[in-house]
C-alpha positions in Angstrom: 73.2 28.0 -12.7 73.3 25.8 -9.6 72.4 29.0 -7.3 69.9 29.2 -9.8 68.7 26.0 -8.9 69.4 26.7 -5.3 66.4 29.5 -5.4 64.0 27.1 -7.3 64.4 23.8 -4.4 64.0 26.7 -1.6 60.4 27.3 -2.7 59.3 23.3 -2.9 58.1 24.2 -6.7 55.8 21.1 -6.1 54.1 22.6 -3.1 53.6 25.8 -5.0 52.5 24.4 -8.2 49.6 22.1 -5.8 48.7 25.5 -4.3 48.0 27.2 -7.5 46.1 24.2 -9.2 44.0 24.5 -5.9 43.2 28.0 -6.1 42.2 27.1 -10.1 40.3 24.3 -9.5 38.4 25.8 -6.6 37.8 29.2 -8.6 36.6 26.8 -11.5 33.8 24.5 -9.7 32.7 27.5 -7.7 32.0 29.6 -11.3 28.9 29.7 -12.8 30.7 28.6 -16.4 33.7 26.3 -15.1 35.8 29.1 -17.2 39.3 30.3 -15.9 39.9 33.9 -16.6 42.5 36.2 -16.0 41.6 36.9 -12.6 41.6 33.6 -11.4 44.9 32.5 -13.6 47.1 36.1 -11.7 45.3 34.7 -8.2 46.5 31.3 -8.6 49.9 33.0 -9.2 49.6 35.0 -6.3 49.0 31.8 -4.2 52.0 30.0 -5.8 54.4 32.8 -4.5 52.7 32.9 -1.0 53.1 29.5 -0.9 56.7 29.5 -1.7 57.2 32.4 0.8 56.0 30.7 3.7 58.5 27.6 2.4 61.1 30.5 2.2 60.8 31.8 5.7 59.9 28.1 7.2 63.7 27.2 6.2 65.3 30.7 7.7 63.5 29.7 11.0 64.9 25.9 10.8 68.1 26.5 9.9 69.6 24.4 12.4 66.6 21.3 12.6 67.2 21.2 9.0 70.7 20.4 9.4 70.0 17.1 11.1 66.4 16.0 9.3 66.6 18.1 6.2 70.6 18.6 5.3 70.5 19.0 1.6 68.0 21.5 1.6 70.2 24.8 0.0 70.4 27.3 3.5 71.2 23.6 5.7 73.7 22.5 3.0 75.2 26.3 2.4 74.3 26.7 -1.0 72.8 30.3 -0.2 73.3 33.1 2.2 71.1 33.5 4.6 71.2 38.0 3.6 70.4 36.6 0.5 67.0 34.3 1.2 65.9 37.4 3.5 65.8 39.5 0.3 64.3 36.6 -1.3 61.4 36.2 0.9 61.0 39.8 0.9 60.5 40.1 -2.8 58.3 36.9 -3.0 56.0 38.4 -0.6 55.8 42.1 -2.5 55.5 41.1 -5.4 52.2 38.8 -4.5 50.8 41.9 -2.5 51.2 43.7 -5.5 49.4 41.3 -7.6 46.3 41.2 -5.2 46.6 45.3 -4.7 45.6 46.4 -8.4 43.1 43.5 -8.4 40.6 42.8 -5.5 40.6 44.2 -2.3 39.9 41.2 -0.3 42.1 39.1 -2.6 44.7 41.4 -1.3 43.4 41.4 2.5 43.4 37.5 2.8 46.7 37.5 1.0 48.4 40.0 3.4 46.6 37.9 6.2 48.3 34.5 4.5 52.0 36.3 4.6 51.7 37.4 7.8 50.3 33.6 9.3 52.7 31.7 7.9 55.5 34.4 9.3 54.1 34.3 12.4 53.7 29.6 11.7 57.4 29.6 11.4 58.6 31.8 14.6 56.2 30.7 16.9 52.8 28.9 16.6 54.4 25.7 14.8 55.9 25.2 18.0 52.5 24.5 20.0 51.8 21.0 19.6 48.8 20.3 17.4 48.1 24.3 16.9 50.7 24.4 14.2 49.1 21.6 12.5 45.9 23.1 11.9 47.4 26.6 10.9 49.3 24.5 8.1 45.9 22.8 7.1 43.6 26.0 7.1 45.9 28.0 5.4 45.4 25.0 2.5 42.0 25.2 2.9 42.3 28.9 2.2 43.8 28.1 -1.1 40.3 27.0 -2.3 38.3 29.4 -0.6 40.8 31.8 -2.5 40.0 30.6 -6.0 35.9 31.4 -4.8 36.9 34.4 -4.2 37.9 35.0 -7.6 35.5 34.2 -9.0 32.7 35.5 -6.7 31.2 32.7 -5.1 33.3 32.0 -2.1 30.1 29.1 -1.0 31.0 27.0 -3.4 34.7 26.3 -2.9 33.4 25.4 0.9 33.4 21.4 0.7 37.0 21.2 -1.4 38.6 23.4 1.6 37.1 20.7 4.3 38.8 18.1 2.6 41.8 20.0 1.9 42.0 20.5 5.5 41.4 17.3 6.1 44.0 15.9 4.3 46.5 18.3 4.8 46.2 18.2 8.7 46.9 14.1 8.4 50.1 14.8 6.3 51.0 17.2 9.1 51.1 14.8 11.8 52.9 12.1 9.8 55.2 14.9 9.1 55.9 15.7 12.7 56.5 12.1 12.9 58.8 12.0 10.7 60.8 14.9 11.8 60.8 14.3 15.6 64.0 13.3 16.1 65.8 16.8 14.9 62.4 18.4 16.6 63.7 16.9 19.6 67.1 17.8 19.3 66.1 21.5 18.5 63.6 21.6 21.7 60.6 22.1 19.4 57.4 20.4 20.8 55.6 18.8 18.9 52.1 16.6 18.8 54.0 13.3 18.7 56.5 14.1 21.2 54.5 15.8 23.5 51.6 12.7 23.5 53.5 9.8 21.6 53.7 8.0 18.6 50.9 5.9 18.9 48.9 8.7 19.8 50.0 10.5 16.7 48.8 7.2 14.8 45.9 6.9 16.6 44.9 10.6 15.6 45.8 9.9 11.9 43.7 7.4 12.2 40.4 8.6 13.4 41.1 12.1 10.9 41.3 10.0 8.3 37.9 7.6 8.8 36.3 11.0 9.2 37.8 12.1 5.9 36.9 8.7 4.1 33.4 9.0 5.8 32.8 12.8 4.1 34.6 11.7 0.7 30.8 10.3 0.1 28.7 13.1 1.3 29.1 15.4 -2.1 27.8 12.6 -4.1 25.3 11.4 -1.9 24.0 14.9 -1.9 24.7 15.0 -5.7 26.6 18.0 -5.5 29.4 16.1 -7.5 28.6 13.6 -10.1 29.7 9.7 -10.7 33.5 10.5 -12.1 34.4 12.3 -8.6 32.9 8.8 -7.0 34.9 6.8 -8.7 38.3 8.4 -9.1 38.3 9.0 -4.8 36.7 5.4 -4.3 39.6 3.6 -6.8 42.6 5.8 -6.1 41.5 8.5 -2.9 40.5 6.2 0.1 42.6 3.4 -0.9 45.6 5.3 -0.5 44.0 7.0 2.1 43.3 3.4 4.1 46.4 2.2 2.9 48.6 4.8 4.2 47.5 4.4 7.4 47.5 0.6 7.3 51.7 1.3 6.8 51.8 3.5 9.7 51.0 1.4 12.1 53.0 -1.5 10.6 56.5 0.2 9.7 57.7 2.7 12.0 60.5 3.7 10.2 61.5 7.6 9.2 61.6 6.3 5.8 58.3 5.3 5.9 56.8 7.8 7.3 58.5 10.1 4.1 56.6 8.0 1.9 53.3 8.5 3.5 53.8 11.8 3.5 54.6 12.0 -0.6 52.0 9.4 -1.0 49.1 11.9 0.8 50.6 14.5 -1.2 50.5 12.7 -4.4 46.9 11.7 -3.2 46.0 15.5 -3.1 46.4 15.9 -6.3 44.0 12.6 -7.3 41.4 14.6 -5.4 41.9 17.7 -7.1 41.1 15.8 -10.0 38.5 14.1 -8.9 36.3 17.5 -7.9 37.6 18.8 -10.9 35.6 15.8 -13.4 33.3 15.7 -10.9 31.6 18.9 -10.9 
């Protein structure tokens, strides 16, 4: 049972479960109906396990920097064999080409194409400051652009992919932050220690006045109606400000965790808020 267990912390189920809701939501306010059909319920799946492969072969690759900033993650702590992840990864990633094959062609094309960037994230282009960071956040973005695809209408899951990337690139950085003291240790070169911590902050900062800025565009426009305005105006920004109000005042690691499970947490608020707002 506890290897069991092992298998499900491997895949960050929360990170998964976030990447499927955004494939549904996007498939749902880029339908005609707001309906979720069996199509867009197997694609959301697909996403989960492409999600959870990419967290799969992100901890083969960082073995070793997980043992200093991650240790009780289950390959840095032992609790599985490394043979045995490989297989893992291997039948996560078959089984969501499978999925995508006997559905939609370019379903299965982008889905292939996801597999193979987040391979390619975790062996090399994570390790270009900055580049990695924006790999991480399109391939979010993808996730809604994947639910419009579902469903048809790729054009109208466009503006919840620009926020997703957005917010996903911020949570990056303070991530990197975070983690730049095993990054260091490992010789992996990232944005903050290749320009700084206040850099780094400074960035976060001007990504996310951008972000707060376009949070008003889709209701200016009216393309989303007054329950989005007010869910991302009472619970959205704020966090948003707040978050980066605390990283510039407390520069511990600790602190920079919670940002990063606060922007996370915030994520989901947004999701919700597109979702009542449409």
């Amino acid at each position: 049972m506890k290897r069991f267990f092992s298998y499900i912390k491997i895949i960050r189920p929360l990170n998964c479960v976030i990447t499927a809701l955004v494939v549904i939501v996007g498939g749902v306010i880029s339908s005609t109906d707001y309906s979720i059909d069996s199509l867009l319920v197997l694609a959301s799946l697909v996403a989960a396990l492409t999600a959870a492969s990419g967290n799969v072969i992100n901890d083969l690759f960082d073995i070793e920097i997980d043992k200093i900033v991650h240790p009780n993650r289950p390959l840095a702590k032992g609790e599985l064999e490394i043979i045995e992840v490989r297989i893992f990864y291997v039948l996560l990633i078959i089984t969501a080409s499978a999925i995508t094959f006997n559905l939609n062609y370019l379903l299965f094309v982008v889905t292939v194409l996801a597999i193979l960037i987040l391979f390619f994230y975790s062996a090399y282009i994570k390790k270009i400051p900055l580049l990695g960071n924006v790999v991480v956040a399109l391939l979010t973005a993808l996730a809604f652009l994947f639910g419009g695809i579902a469903v048809n209408n790729i054009s109208g899951a466009v503006l919840p992919a620009i926020f997703a990337f957005l917010i996903n690139l911020i949570r990056e950085l303070v991530k990197d932050a975070e983690d730049i003291e095993g990054d260091k240790k490992n010789n992996v070169i990232t944005f903050p220690i290749k320009f700084g911590i206040q850099r780094t902050k400074q960035l976060v900062m001007v990504l996310t006045f951008i972000l707060v800025g376009f949070t008003v565009y889709p209701f200016a426009e009216r393309i989303y109606e007054i329950e989005y305005f007010v869910i991302v105006m009472i619970i959205v920004n704020p966090v948003l400000v707040y978050s980066v109000k605390s990283l510039f005042t407390d520069n511990e690691r600790k602190n920079y965790h919670r940002i990063s499970s606060l922007l996370k947490l915030d994520m989901i608020f947004g999701l919700i808020a597109i979702f009542l707002g449409k």
